[in-house]
C-alpha positions in Angstrom: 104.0 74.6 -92.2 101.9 75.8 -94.8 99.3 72.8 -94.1 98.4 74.8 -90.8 98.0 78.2 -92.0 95.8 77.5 -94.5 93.6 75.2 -92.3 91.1 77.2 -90.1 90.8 80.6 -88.7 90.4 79.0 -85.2 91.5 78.5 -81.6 94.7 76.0 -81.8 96.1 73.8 -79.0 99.7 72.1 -79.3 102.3 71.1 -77.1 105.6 69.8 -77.5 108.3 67.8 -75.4 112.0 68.0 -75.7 113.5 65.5 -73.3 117.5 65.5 -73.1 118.7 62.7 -71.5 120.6 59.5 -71.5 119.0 56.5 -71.0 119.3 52.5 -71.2 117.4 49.8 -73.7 115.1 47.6 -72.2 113.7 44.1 -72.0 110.3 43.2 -73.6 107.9 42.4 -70.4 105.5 39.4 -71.3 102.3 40.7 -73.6 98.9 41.1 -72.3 96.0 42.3 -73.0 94.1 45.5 -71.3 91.5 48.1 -73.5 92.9 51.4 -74.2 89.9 53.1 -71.7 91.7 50.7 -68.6 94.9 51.9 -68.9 93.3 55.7 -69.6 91.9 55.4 -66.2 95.2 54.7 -64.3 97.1 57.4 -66.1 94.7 59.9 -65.0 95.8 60.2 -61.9 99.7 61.0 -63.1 97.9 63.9 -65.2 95.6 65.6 -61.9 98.6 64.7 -59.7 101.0 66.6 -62.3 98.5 69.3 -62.8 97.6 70.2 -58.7 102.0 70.2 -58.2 102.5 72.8 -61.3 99.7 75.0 -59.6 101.1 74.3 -56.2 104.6 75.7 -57.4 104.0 78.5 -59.9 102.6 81.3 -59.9 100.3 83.4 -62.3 98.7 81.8 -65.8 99.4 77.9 -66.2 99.6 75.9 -69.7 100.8 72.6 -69.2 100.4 68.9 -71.4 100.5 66.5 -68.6 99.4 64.3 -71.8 103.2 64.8 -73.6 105.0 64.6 -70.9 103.5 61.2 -70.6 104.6 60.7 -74.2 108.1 61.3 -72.9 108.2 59.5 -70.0 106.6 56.5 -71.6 109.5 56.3 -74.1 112.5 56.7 -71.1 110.5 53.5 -69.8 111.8 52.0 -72.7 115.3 52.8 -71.7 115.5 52.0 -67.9 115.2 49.1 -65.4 115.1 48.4 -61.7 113.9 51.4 -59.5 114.1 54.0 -62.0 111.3 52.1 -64.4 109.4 51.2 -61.6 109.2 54.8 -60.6 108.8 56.2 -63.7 105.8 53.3 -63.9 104.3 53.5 -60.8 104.0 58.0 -61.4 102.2 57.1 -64.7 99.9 55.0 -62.8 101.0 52.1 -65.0 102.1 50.1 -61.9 99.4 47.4 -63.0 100.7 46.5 -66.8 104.0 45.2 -68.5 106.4 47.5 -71.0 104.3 46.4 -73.7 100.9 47.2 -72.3 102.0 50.5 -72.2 103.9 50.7 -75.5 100.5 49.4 -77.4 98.9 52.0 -75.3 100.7 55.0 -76.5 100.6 53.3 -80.0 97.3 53.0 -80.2 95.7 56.4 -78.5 98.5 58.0 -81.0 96.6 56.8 -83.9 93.2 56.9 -82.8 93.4 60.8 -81.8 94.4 61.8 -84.4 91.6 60.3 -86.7 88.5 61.0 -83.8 87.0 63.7 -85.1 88.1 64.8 -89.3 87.0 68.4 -88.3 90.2 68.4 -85.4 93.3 68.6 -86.4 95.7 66.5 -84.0 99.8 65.8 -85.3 101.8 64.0 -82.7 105.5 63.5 -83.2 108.1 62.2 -81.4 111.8 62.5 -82.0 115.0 61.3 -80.7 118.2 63.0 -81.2 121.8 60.8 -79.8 124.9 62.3 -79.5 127.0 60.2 -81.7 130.1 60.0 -79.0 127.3 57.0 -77.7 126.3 53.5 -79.1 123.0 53.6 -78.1 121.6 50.0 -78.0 119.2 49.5 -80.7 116.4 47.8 -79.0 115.8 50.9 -77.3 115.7 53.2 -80.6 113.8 49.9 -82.0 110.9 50.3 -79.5 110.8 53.7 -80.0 110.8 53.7 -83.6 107.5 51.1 -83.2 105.6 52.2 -80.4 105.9 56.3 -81.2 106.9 56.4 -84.8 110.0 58.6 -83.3 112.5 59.7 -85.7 115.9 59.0 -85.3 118.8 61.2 -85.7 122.8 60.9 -85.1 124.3 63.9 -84.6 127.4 65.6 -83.0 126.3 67.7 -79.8 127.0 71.0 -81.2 125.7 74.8 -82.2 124.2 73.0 -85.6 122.5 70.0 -84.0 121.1 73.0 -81.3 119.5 74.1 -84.8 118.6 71.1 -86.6 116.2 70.3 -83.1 115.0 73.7 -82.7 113.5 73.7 -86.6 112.5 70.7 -85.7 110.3 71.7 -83.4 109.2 75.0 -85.3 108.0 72.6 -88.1 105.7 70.4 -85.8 104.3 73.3 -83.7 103.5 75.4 -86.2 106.1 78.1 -85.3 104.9 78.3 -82.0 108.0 76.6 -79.9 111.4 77.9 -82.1 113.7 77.8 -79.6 113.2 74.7 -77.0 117.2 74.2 -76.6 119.5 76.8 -76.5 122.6 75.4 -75.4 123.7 71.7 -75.8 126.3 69.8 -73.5 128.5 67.2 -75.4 128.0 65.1 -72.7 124.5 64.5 -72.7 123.7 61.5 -74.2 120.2 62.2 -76.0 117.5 64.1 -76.7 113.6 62.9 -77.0 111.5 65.6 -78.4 107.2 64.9 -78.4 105.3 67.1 -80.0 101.1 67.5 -80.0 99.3 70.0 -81.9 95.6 70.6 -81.2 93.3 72.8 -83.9 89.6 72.7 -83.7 87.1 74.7 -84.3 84.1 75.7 -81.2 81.2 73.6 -82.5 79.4 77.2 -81.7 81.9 80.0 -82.3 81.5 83.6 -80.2 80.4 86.3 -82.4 83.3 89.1 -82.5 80.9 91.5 -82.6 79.9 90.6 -79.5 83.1 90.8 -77.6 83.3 94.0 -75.4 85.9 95.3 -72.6 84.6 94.0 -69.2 85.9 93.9 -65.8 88.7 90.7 -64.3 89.5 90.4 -60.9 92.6 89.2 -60.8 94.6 86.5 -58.7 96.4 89.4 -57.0 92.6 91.1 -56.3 93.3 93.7 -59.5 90.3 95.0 -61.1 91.0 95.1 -65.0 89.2 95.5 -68.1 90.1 92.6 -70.9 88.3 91.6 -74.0 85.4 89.2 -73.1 83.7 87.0 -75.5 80.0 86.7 -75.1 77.7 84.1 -76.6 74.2 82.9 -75.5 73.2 78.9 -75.9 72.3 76.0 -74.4 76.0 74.6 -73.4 76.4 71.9 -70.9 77.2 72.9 -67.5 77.2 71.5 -63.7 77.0 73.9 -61.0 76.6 73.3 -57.1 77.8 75.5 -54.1 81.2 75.1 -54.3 82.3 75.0 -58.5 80.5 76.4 -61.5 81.8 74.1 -64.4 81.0 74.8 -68.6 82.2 72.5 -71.5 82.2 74.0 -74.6 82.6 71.3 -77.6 85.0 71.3 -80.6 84.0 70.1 -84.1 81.7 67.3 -83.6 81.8 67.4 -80.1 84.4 64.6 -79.8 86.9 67.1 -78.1 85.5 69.9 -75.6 88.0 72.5 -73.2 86.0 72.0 -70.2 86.0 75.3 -67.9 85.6 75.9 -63.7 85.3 78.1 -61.5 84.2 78.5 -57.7 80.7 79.2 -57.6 81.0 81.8 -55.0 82.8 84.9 -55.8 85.4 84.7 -52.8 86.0 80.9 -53.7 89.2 80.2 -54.3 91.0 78.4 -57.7 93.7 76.8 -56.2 91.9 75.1 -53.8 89.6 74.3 -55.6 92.2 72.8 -58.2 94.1 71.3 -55.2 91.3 68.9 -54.0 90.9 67.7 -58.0 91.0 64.2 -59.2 90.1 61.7 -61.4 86.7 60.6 -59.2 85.9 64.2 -58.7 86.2 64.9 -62.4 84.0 62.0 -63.7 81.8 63.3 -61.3 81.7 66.8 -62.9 81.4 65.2 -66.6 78.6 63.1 -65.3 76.4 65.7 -64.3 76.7 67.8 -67.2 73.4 68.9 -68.5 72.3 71.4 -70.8 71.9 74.8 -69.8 70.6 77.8 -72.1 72.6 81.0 -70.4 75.0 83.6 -71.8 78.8 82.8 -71.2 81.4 85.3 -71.1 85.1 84.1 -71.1 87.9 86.6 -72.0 90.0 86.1 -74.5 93.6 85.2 -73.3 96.8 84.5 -74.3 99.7 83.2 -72.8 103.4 81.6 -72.9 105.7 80.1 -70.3 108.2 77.9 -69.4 108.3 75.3 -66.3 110.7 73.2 -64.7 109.2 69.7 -64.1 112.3 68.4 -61.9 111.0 69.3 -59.1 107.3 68.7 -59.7 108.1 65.0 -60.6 110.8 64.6 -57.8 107.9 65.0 -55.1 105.5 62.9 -56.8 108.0 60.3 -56.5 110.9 60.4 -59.6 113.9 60.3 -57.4 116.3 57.8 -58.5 115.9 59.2 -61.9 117.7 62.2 -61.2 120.3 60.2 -59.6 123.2 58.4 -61.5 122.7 55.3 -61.8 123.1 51.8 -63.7 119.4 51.9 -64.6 119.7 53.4 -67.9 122.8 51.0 -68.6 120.4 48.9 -71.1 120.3 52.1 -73.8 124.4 53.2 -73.1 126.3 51.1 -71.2 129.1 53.1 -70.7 128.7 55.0 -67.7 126.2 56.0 -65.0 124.0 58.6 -66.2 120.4 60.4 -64.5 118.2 63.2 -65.8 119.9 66.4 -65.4 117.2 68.8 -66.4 113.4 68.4 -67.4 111.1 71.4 -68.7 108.1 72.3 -70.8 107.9 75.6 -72.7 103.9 76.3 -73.7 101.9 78.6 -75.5 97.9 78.9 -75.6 95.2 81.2 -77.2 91.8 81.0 -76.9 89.7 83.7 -79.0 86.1 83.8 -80.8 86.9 80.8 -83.0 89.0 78.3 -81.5 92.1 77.7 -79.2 96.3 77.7 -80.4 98.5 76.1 -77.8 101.6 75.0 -77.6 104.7 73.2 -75.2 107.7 72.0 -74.9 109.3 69.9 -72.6 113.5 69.7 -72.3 115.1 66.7 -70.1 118.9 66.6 -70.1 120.4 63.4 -68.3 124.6 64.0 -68.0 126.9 61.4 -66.8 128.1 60.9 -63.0 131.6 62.1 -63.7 129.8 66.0 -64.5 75.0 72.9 -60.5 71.2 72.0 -59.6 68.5 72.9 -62.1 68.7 76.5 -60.5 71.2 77.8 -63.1 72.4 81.8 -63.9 70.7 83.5 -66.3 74.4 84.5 -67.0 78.5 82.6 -66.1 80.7 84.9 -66.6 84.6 83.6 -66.4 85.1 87.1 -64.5 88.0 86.2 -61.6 90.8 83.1 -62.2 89.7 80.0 -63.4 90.9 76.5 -64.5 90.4 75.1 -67.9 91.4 71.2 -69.2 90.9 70.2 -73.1 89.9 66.5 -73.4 89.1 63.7 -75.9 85.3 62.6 -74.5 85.9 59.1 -75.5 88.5 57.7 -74.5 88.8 60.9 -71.7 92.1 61.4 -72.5 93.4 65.0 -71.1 95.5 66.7 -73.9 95.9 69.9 -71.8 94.7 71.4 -68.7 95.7 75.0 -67.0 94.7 78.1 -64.9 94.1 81.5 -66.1 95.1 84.2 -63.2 95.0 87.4 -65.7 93.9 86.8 -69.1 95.8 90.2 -70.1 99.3 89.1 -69.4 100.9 87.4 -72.1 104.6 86.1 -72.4 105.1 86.9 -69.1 106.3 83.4 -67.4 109.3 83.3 -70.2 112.5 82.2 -68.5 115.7 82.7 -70.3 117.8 79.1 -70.5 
């Protein structure tokens, strides 16, 4: 889209989420009334919990939304009932509010992102493609349609509607996810696509004269030289014996990609990442203070594909993944369950900004188939964790783990 080249020379975040599934309507739960920051908190934990299981599982560089698979997961809610919603729900950490808590919720954070800061460029779209073999009830497309502005398309589940989606989500990642199906069964029912893109410029960029070959120790305890970016100011930081943390701000500061690392040089990422939550992680962001010391972060690059299934089976999705009558309110046909559910993501972070993007496929098939004492100098040297976050509301867009900022495109699967 030509809206995004033009824009800014500049560091880019985006993620996208296919979800291929089929699913039930819904009921409308009784309204009530919670603030946007209450229901924020709960979902936290889904996006730490989501985060510490992808780490866990893969190996090497990590680039995952934990915030648009919420996206997708929020609209499934509005298809299913009995066990499946309420484990969908209670994941999400939404256990505590009715259908439409949530649905304003998405509603709302959807709009208020993407109007935060006028110097960050945040699109999120959702889509929803039904294989026209279905009647899909139309309170669940109705929902949809209200709550997450998803578009709506009828198509036959064939090589063209493979194309249609994939431009589809070319056009809303700015070329960055092409190819997020590949094949198509004429028995899946649907397909939910949610899409975020994140451009924004460092509120203090790294000089590219600056940046100069210097030494990574890898995960895998490889010594290489990559392109690091060097900048001296006061940047707010937190350090104590066990993590070294550094958030460097977007725009006008209203979005930042926070950065960690174990302070000592044998620490560890992963475990480091594995004791992470939401308390710890206020507790970082609370004692940020500002520091004047010179940075150095490499440049990196990266792109991968992960399978979720498994990830959100042990944090408590089962029934899901099961056939069942629970999606009988969106097709009520036959039993159907989640048959697949992935992200494909992209990231770059450079001298002026960060570009990121993923994509997330589901396919559900019916039964029958620091102290005051800081460094003089941080340098991001040996693997590290980033997140990128919305400060007011602390919404987590994105969060991830650099291993080797030199490999790139690495992690790609073929479907």
């Amino acid at each position: 889209m030509p809206f995004f080249d033009n824009f800014w020379r500049q560091e880019t975040l985006l993620t996208i989420v296919s979800l291929l599934f089929l699913l039930p309507g819904c009921h409308v739960d009784k309204q009530s009334n919670y603030p946007p920051e209450t229901i924020t908190k709960s979902n936290q934990e889904f996006t730490f919990n989501l985060y510490k299981k992808v780490v866990q599982s893969e190996t090497g560089n990590i680039c995952l939304s934990p915030f648009s698979v919420s996206f997708c997961l929020g609209m499934i809610m509005n298809g299913t009932e009995g066990d499946t919603y309420d484990e969908i729900r209670q994941l999400m950490g939404f256990q505590d509010f009715t259908r439409e808590d949530i649905n304003r919720y998405m509603q709302t954070i959807r709009k208020e992102l993407s109007t935060a800061d006028t110097s960050v460029t945040i699109i999120n779209a959702n889509s929803i493609w039904i294989n026209n073999r279905f009647n899909v009830r139309k309170a669940f497309t109705r929902l949809n349609k209200k709550y997450y502005q998803a578009e709506i398309y009828n198509e036959p589940f064939d090589s063209n509607t493979i194309s249609k989606i994939n431009q589809w989500s070319a056009d809303h990642t700015n070329g960055k996810i092409t190819k997020p199906v590949q094949q198509i069964d004429d028995k899946f029912l649907s397909i939910l696509i949610n899409s975020i893109y994140f451009k924004g410029r460092w509120n203090y960029e790294f000089r590219k004269s600056a940046t100069i070959d210097e030494p990574f120790l890898t995960a895998d305890s490889c010594l290489i030289n990559t392109p690091t970016m060097i900048k001296k100011h006061y940047i707010n930081s937190y350090r104590d014996e066990k993590v070294t943390v550094a958030e460097l701000p977007y725009g006008n500061e209203t979005f930042s990609m926070v950065l960690f690392l174990p302070t000592q040089k044998d620490g560890d990422i992963n475990e480091i990442i594995a004791h992470l939550d939401k308390e710890q992680w206020e507790g970082w962001l609370n004692n940020l203070s500002l520091h004047k010391f010179e940075l150095h972060l490499p440049r990196f690059k990266m792109e991968q594909k992960i399978n979720l299934e498994k990830q959100l089976k042990a944090l408590g999705i089962k029934k899901a993944f099961i056939a069942s009558l629970d999606f009988a309110q969106m097709c009520q046909t036959e039993k159907f369950y989640i048959h697949s559910l992935s992200q494909n993501s992209f990231i770059e972070v450079n001298e002026e900004g960060t570009e990121a993007a993923a994509t997330t496929v589901a396919s559900i098939i019916a039964e029958e188939e620091i102290a005051s004492n800081f460094p003089a100098i941080i340098r991001f040297d040996r693997p590290f964790g980033y997140m990128i976050q919305e400060k007011n509301s602390g919404i987590i867009l994105f969060a991830g783990k650099v291993d080797n900022p030199k490999e790139c495109f690495l992690n790609i699967k073929p479907e």
